[in-house]
C-alpha positions in Angstrom: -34.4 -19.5 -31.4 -31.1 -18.1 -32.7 -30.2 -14.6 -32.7 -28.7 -14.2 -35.9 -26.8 -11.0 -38.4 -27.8 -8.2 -38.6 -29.3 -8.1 -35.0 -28.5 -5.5 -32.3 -26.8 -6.6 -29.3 -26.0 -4.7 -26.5 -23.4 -4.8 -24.1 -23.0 -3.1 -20.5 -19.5 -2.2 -20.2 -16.9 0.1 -22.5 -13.5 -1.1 -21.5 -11.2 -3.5 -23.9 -12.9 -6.7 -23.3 -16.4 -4.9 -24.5 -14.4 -3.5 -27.5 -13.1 -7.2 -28.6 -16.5 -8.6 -28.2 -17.8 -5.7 -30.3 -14.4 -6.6 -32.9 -15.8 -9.7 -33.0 -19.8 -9.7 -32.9 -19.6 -6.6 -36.1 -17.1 -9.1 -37.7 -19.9 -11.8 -38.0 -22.3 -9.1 -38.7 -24.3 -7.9 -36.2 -25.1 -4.4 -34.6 -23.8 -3.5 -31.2 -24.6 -0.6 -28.8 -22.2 0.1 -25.7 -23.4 1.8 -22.6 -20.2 2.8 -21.0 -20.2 6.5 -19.0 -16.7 6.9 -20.4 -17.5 9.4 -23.4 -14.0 7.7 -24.7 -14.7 4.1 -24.1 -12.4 1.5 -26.3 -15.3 -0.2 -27.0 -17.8 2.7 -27.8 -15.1 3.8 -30.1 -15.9 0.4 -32.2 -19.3 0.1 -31.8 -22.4 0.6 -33.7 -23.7 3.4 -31.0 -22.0 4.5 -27.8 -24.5 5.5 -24.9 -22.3 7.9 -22.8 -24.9 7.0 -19.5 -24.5 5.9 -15.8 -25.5 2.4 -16.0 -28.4 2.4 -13.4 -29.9 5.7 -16.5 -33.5 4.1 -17.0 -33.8 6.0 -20.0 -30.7 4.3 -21.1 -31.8 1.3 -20.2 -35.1 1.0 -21.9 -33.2 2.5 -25.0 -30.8 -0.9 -25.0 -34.4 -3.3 -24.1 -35.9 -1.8 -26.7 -33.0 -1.9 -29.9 -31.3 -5.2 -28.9 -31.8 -8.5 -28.9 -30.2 -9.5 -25.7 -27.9 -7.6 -23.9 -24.3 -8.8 -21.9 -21.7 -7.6 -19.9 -18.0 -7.1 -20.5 -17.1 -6.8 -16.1 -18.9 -8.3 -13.0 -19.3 -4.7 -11.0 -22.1 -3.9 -13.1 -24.7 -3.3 -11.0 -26.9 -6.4 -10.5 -30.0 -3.9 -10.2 -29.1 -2.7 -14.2 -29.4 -6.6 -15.4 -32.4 -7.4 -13.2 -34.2 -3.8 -14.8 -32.9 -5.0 -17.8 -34.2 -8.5 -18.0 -37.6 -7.4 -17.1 -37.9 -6.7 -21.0 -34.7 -8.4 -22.9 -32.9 -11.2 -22.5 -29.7 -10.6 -20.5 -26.7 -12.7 -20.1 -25.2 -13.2 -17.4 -28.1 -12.8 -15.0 -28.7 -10.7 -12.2 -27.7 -13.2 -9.6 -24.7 -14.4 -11.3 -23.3 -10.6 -11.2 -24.7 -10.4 -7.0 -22.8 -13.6 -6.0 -19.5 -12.9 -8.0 -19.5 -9.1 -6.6 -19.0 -10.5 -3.3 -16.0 -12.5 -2.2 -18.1 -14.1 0.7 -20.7 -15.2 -1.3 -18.8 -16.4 -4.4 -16.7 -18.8 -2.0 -19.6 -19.9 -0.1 -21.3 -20.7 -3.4 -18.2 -22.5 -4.5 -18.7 -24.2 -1.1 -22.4 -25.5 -2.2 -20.9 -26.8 -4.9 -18.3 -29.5 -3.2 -15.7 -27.9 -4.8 -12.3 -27.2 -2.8 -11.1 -23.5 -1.9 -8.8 -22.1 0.5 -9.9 -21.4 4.1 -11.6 -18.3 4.9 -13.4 -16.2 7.1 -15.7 -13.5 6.8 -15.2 -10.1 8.9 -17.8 -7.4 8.7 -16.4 -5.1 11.5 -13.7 -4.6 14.0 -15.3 -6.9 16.4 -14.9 -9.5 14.2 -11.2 -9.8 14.2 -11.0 -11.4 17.1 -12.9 -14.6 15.1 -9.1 -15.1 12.8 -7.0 -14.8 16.5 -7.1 -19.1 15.9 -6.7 -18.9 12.0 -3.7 -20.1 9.9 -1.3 -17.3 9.3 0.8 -15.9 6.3 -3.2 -14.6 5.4 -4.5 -12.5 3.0 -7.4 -9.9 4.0 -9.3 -8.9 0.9 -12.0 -6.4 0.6 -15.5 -8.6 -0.2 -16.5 -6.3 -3.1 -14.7 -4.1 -5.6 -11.0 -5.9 -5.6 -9.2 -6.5 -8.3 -5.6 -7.0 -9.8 -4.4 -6.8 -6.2 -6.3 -4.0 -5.1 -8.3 -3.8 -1.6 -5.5 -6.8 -0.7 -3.1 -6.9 2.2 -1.0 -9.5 3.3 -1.2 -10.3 6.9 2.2 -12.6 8.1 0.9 -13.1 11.9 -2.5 -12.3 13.5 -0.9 -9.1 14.7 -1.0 -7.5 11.2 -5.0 -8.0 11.0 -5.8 -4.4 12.8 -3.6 -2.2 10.8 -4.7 -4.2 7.8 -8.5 -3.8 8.6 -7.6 -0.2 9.1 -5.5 -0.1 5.5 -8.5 -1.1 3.7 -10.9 1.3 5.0 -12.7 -1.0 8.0 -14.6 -2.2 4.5 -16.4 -6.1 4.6 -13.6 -8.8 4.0 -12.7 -12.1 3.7 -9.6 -13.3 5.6 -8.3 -16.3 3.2 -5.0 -18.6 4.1 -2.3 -18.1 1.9 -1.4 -21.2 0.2 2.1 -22.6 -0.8 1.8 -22.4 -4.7 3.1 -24.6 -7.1 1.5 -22.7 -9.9 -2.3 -20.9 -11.0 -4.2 -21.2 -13.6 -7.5 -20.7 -15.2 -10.2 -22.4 -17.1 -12.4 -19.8 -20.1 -15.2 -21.9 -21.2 -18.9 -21.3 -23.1 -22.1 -22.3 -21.6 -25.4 -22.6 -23.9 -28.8 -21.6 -22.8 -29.1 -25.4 -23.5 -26.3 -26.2 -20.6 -23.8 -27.4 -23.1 -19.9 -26.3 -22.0 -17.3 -25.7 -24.1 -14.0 -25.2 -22.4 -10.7 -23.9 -24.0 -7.3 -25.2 -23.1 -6.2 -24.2 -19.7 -3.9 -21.6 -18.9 -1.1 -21.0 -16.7 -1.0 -17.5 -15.3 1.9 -15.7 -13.9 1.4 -12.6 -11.8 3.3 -9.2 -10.9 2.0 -7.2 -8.2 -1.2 -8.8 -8.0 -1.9 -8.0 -12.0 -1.6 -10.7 -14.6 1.7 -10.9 -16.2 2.2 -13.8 -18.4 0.0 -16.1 -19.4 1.2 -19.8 -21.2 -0.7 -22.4 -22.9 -0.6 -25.1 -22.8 -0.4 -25.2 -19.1 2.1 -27.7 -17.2 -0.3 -29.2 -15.0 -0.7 -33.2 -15.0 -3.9 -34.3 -16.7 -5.5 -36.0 -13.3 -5.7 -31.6 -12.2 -5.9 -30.7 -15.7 -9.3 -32.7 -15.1 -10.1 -31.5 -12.2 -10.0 -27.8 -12.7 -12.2 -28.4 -15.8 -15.0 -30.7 -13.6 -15.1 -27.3 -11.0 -15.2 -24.9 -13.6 -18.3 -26.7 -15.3 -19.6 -27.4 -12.2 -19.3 -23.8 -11.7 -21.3 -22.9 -14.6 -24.2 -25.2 -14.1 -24.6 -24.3 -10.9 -25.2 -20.6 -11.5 -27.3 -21.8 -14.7 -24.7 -19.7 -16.7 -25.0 -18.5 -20.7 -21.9 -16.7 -22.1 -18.3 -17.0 -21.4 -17.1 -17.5 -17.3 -13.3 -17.9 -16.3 -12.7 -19.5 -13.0 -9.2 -19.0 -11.4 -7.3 -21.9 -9.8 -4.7 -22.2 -7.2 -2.2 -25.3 -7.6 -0.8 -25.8 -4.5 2.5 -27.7 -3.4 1.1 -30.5 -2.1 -1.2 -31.1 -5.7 -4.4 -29.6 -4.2 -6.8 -27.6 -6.8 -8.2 -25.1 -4.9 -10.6 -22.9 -6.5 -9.9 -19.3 -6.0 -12.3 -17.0 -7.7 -14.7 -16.3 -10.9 -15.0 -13.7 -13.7 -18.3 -14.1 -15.2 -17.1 -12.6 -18.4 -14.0 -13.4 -21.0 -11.0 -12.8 -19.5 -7.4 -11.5 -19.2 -5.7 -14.9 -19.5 -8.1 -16.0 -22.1 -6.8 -13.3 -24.5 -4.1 -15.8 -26.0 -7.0 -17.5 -27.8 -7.5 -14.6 -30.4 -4.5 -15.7 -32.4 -3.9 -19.6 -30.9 -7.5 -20.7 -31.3 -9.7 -21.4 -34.2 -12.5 -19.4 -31.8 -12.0 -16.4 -29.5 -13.2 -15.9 -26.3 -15.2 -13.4 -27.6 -16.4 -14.6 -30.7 -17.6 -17.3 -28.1 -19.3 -15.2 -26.1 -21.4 -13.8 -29.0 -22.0 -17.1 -29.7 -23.5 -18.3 -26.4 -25.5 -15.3 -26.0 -26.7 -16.0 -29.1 -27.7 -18.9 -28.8 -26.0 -20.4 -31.6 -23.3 -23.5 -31.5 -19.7 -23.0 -29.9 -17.7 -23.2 -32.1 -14.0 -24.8 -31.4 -11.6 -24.6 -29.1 -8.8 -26.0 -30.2 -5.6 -24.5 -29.9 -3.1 -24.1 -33.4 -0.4 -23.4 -31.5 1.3 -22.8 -28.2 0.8 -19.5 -27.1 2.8 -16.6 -24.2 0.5 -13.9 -23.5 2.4 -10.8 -22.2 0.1 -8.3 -20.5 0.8 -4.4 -21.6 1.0 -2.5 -18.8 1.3 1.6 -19.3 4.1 0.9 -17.2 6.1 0.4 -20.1 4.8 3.6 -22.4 7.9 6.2 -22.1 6.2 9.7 -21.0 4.7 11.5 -24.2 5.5 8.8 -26.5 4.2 5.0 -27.3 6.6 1.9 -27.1 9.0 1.4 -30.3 6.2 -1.5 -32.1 8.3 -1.5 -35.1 10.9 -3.4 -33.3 7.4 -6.0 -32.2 6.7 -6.4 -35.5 9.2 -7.3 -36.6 8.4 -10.6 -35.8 6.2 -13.0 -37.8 4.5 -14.6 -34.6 4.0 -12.3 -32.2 0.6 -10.6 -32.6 -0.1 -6.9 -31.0 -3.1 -6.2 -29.8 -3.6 -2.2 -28.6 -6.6 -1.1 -27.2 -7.4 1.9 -27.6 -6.8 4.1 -24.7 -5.9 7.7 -24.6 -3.9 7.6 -21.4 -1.0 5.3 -20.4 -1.1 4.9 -16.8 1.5 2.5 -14.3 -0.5 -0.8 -13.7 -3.3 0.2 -16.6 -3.9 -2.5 -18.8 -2.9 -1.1 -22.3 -3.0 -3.8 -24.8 -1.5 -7.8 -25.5 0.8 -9.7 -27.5 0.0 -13.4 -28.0 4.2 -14.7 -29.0 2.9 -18.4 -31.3 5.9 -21.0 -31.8 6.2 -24.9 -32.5 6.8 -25.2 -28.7 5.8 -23.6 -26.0 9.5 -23.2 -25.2 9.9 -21.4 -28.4 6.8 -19.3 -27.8 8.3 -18.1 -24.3 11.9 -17.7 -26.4 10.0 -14.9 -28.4 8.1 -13.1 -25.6 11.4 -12.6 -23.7 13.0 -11.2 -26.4 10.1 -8.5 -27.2 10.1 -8.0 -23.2 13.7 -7.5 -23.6 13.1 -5.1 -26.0 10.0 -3.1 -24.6 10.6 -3.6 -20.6 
């Protein structure tokens, strides 16, 4: 049965992605509460209520089971335990397992694995005695740490075999997954909606750009052929059925040079380079996500217009001050989105702009001249 206004949901998570769900699950009428420690969580700042708790605070917990219909997540590094404690008396989305196999590098790619799908070669190492296993491996690698890494972080490059020790040693002698670095041609990414009925719902794919291991730029429509446009949409749904997902899941692609599509990793959430559909889509990723969880219809995802997504880093907030928006807009199609932070930090992910145009050429015309004006 549908959950329908004006329910309670709840959502695990306070960061920007919880406070656009929350945007867009109070805009079709519905209650939220945010548990979030951060006693100035974006989202919290939106919501209905704001539970200022750890997220493994039982009392918090049975709070949330008690007031909401069915609760979801806005990032993957909630922990599994939460969600399993949780779905012992409400209906959770995504579930426990989904969150234990996509907090672990090994385990996501070995599920990805299961699935027949394509990846890069890997190797797990666990300890120092390990390292001797990737002496045989195909080197430029990258060493990632198996849990907690993200927009570069817990990454090091590895150019020769050589490199491994001090690398192992750079990120803390933690569990890793040594993974050959491929030649790329391009990456991209594939946001879709999965029904408690197993009906998937994909929006158009991305192309993603990257700068320092953090998403840059994102364009859409991407300029892959349609044979890989295909096939990155087959994995992706294969993806989804095979974890038995509800909600919104990205999955991340690698192109290569020689036309492989290689899967690289999943966010079992909406996601950075799905942020272009709040202003190119007649349906957001988030007012998806409220709709799978739900359990109500997907709506559609087609795209109005091509779309650049330019990621606001605080790298770009002059000290003491904000960015000159005026001089943003200014412009008819490019669409701000801020939110909400206190604190501009280098590498902190501040806000958006989605640049619209008849083209995608004139769509990446407008972001460069608002970079030019804000970088």
């Amino acid at each position: 049965m549908a959950i329908l206004p004006p329910s309670t949901l709840g959502m695990l998570g306070g960061g920007q992605l919880g406070r656009m769900f929350v945007i867009a699950a109070r805009t079709m009428g519905y209650d939220v509460i945010v548990l979030d420690p951060d006693p100035h969580s974006p989202a919290g700042g939106v919501a209905s209520q704001h539970l200022s708790r750890v997220y493994d605070d039982t009392n918090a917990l049975d709070y949330l089971a008690q007031h909401c219909a069915v609760v979801t997540t806005e990032f993957e590094n909630i922990p599994a335990l939460t969600l399993a404690y949780l779905a012992k008396s409400v209906t959770v989305h995504p579930s426990a397992n989904v969150l234990h196999i996509a907090q672990h590098r090994k385990l996501e790619k070995q599920f990805f694995r299961e699935q027949g799908l394509d990846t890069a070669d890997f190797i797990a190492l666990e300890n120092e005695a390990d390292l001797e296993l990737a002496r045989n491996f195909t080197f430029p690698a990258i060493l990632k740490t198996a849990t907690l890494g993200y927009d570069g972080k817990g990454q090091v490059v590895c150019q020769q075999f050589d490199d491994l020790g001090p690398a192992f040693e750079q990120v803390g002698r933690k569990h890793c997954v040594l993974e050959q670095r491929i030649d790329l041609a391009c990456e991209v990414s594939v946001v879709l909606g999965r029904s408690t009925a197993g009906d998937v719902t994909c929006f158009p794919i991305a192309e993603n750009s990257h700068a320092s291991g953090i998403l840059d730029v994102t364009m859409v429509p991407a300029s892959i052929s349609p044979a890989q446009a295909d096939q990155a949409i087959d994995a992706a749904t294969r993806i989804a059925n095979g974890l038995d997902y509800c909600g919104v899941l990205a999955v991340e692609f690698f192109i290569s040079t020689d036309d492989r599509v290689l899967v690289n990793e999943m966010a079992p959430r909406p996601h950075n380079s799905g942020h272009y559909t709040l202003d190119a889509c007649a349906t957001s990723q988030f007012e998806q996500q409220v709709r799978m969880v739900c359990g109500l219809p997907a709506g559609s995802c087609k795209l109005h217009a091509p779309v650049a997504m330019w990621n606001l880093l605080g790298d770009i907030w002059p000290e003491g001050g904000a960015p000159d928006w005026s001089a943003v807009l200014e412009f008819e199609l490019a669409k701000l989105h801020l939110y909400g932070k206190t604190e501009a930090r280098p590498g902190r992910k501040m806000g958006h702009i989605n640049c619209l145009g008849d083209t995608l050429d004139d769509a990446g015309a407008l972001l460069k001249k608002i970079r030019k004006i804000l970088a």
